[in-house]
C-alpha positions in Angstrom: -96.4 -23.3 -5.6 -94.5 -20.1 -4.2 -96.9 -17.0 -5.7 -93.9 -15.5 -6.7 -93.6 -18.2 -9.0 -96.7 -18.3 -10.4 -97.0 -15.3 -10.6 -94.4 -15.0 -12.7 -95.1 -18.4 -15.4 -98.9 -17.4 -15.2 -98.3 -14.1 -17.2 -99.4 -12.1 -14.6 -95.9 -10.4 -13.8 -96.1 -9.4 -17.7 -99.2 -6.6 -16.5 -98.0 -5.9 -13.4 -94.3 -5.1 -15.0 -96.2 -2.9 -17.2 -97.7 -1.1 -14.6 -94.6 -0.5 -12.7 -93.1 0.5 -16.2 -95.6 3.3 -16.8 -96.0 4.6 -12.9 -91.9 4.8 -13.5 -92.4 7.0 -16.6 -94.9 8.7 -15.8 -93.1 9.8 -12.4 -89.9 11.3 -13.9 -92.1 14.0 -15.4 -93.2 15.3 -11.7 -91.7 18.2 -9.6 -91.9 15.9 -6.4 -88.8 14.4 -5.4 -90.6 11.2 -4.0 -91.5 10.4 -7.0 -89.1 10.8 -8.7 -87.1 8.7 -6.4 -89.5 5.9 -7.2 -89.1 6.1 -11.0 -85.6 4.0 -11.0 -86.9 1.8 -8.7 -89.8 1.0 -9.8 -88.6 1.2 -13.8 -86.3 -2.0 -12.9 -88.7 -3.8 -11.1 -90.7 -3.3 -13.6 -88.0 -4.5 -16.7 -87.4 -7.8 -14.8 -90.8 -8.7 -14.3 -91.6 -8.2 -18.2 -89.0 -10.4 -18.9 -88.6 -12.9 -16.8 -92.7 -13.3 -18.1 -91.8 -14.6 -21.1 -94.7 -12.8 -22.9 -94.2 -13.6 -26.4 -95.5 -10.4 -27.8 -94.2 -9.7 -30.9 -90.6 -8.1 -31.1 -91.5 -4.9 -32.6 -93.6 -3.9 -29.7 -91.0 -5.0 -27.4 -88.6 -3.0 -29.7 -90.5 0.1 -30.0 -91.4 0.2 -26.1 -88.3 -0.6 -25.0 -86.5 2.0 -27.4 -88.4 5.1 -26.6 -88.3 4.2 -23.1 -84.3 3.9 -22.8 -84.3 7.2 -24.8 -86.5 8.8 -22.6 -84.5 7.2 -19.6 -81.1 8.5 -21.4 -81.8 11.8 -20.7 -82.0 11.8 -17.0 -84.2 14.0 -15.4 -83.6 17.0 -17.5 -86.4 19.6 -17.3 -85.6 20.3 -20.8 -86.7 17.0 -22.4 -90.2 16.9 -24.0 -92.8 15.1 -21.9 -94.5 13.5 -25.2 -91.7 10.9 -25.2 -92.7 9.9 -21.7 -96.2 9.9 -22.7 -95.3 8.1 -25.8 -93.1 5.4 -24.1 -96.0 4.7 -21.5 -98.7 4.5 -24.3 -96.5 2.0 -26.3 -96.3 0.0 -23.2 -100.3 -0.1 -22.6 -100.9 -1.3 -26.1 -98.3 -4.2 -25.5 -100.5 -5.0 -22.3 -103.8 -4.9 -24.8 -102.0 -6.8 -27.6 -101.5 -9.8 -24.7 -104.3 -9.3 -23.2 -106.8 -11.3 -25.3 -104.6 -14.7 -24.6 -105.7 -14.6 -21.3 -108.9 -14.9 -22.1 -111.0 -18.2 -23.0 -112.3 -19.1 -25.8 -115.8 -21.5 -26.3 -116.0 -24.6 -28.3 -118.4 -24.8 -31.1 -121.1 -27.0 -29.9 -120.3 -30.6 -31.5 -123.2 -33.7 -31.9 -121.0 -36.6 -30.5 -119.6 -36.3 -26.8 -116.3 -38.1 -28.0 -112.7 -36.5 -27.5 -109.4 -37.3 -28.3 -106.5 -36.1 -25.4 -102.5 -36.3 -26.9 -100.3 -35.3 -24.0 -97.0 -35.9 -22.1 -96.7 -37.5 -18.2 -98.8 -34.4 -17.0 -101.9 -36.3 -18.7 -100.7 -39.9 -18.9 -99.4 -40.0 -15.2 -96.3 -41.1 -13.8 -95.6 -43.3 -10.8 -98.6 -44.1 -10.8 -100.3 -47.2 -8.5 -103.3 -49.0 -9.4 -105.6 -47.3 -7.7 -104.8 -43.8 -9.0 -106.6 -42.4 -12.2 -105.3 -40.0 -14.6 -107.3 -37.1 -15.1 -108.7 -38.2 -18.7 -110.1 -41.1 -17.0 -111.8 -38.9 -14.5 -113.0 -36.3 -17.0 -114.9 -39.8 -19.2 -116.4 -40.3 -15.5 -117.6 -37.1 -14.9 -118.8 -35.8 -18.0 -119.8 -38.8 -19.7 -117.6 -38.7 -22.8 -116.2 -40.9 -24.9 -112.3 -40.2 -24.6 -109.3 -41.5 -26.8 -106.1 -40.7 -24.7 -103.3 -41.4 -26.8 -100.7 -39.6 -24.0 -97.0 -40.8 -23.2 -95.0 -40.2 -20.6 -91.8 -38.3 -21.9 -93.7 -37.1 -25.2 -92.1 -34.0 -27.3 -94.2 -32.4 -30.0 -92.4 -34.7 -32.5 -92.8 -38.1 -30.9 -96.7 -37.0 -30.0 -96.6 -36.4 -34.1 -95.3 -40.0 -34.7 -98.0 -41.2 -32.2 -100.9 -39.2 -33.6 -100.1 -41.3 -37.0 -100.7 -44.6 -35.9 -103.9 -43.7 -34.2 -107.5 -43.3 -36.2 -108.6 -39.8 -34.3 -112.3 -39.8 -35.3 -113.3 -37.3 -32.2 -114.6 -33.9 -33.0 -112.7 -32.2 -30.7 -108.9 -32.8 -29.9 -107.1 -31.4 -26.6 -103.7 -31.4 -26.7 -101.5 -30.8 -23.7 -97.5 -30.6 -25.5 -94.3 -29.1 -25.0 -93.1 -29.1 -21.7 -90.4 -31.9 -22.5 -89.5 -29.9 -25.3 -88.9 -26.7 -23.5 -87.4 -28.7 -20.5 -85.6 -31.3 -22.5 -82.8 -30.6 -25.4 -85.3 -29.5 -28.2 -84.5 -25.5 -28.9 -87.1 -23.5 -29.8 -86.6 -23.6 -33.8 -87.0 -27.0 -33.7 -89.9 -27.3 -31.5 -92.1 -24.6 -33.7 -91.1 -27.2 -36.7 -92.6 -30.3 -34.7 -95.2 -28.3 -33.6 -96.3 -26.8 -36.6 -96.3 -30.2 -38.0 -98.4 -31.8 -35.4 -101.3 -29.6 -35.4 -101.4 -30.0 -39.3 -102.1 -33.4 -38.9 -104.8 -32.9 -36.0 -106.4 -29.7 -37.3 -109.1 -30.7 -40.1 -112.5 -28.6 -41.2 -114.7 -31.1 -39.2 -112.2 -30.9 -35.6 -111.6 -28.4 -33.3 -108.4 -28.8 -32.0 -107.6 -27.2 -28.3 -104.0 -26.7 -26.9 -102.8 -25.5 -23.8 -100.3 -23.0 -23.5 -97.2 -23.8 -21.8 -96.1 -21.8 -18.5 -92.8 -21.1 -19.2 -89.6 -20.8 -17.6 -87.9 -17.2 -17.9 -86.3 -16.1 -21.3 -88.6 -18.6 -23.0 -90.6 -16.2 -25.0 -89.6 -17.9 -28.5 -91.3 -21.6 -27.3 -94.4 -19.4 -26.4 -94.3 -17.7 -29.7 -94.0 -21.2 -31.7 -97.2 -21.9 -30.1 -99.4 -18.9 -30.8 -97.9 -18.7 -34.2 -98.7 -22.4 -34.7 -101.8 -22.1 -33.1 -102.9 -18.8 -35.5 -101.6 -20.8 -38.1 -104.5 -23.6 -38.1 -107.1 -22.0 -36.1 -106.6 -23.9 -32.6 -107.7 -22.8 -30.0 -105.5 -21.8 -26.7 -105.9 -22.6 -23.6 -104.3 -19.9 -21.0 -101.6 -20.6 -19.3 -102.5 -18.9 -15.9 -105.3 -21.9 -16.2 -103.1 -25.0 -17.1 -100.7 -23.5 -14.4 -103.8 -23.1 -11.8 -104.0 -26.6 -11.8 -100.5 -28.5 -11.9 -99.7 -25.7 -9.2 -102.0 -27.8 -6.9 -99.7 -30.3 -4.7 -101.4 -33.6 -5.6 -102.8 -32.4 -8.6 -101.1 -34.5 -11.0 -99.6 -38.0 -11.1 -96.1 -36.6 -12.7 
């Protein structure tokens, strides 16, 4: 994968957006004219890489941020404007880069007393064009960790026909991985719809006795509502999420995957 790309759907262009943002801001408030010659270029730079992220922090933040900065912005580079709006626009930015900075981080699993787990994906995990001889990566993670696995993935699944799925199976594992959504974010479902089917799927999967894993979905850019059904879902019944930059880590891979 192009590390532009990645990049970009791992989150990473979120932080280093940011960064740009800030040295931008922070730049218009000195004397030196090469500095200030960076602060427009860096400043968009910095904007397209923010969104094109598709870091779905909450809209106020991106509201707040984004208004004191275009204010600040507005003025030119006016010795007269007060510098605590610059410091105040780069401040909000930094606690937008904290508030996402704790779902790139992993979370552990409780331990559980029966190595048994249940795996509900789409092509990613159940493979296609696939020959006989090639094994999906479920397969390969009963062979190499000795566990007990119930993979109930489809090819072409959606958050709502994983749902349907999910019903006509007994899940009796502990622990429940699901790997969801990129049909529904590549496919016709919007993203009102597919925090409805999701939502609905993880209260069928989440119970007191299950942990129930998911892994974010890289996204394409201007995706931030899909990414936002997911952590809202995910808040919602206590799953846990995988980052992205690690589910994208590994499809990246040529070869890595039978889809």
């Amino acid at each position: 994968m192009n590390p532009i790309v990645f990049h970009i759907a791992s989150g990473h262009a979120f932080f280093s957006g940011i960064t740009l943002l800030v040295f931008a801001i922070c730049s218009t408030t000195s004397s030196r004219w090469i500095f200030r010659r960076l602060a427009g270029i860096c400043g968009v730079i910095g904007v397209i890489a923010v969104v094109l992220s598709s870091t779905a922090i909450p809209w106020w933040c991106y509201a707040v941020a984004a208004g004191i900065t275009v204010v600040w912005f507005a003025f030119g580079f006016r010795k007269t404007r007060p510098r605590w709006m610059a410091y105040a626009a780069a401040c909000a930015w930094v606690i937008a880069a904290g508030m996402e900075i704790p779902y790139h981080m992993t979370t552990p699993l409780q331990p559980v007393g029966v190595r048994q787990i249940t795996i509900i994906g789409d092509s990613v995990t159940a493979g296609m064009g696939a020959d006989d001889a090639a094994e999906t990566w479920p397969s390969i993670l009963a062979r190499n960790h000795q566990l007990e696995v119930q993979d109930i993935s489809h090819i072409g699944e959606t958050a709502a026909s994983a749902l349907k799925r999910a019903r006509r199976h007994e899940i009796t594992s502990p622990v429940v991985l699901v790997e969801i959504g990129g049909n529904d974010v590549l496919g016709s479902t919007s993203a009102a719809q597919f925090a409805v089917d999701l939502d609905a799927l993880l209260e069928h999967l989440a119970t007191d006795d299950r942990q129930v894993v998911m892994f974010e979905l890289p996204l394409p850019p201007i995706s931030h509502e899909y990414g936002r059904a997911q952590r809202t879902a995910a808040a919602r019944h206590r799953v846990i999420l995988v980052p992205k930059r690690i589910f994208l880590a590994v499809i990246a891979n040529g070869g890595a995957t039978l889809d």
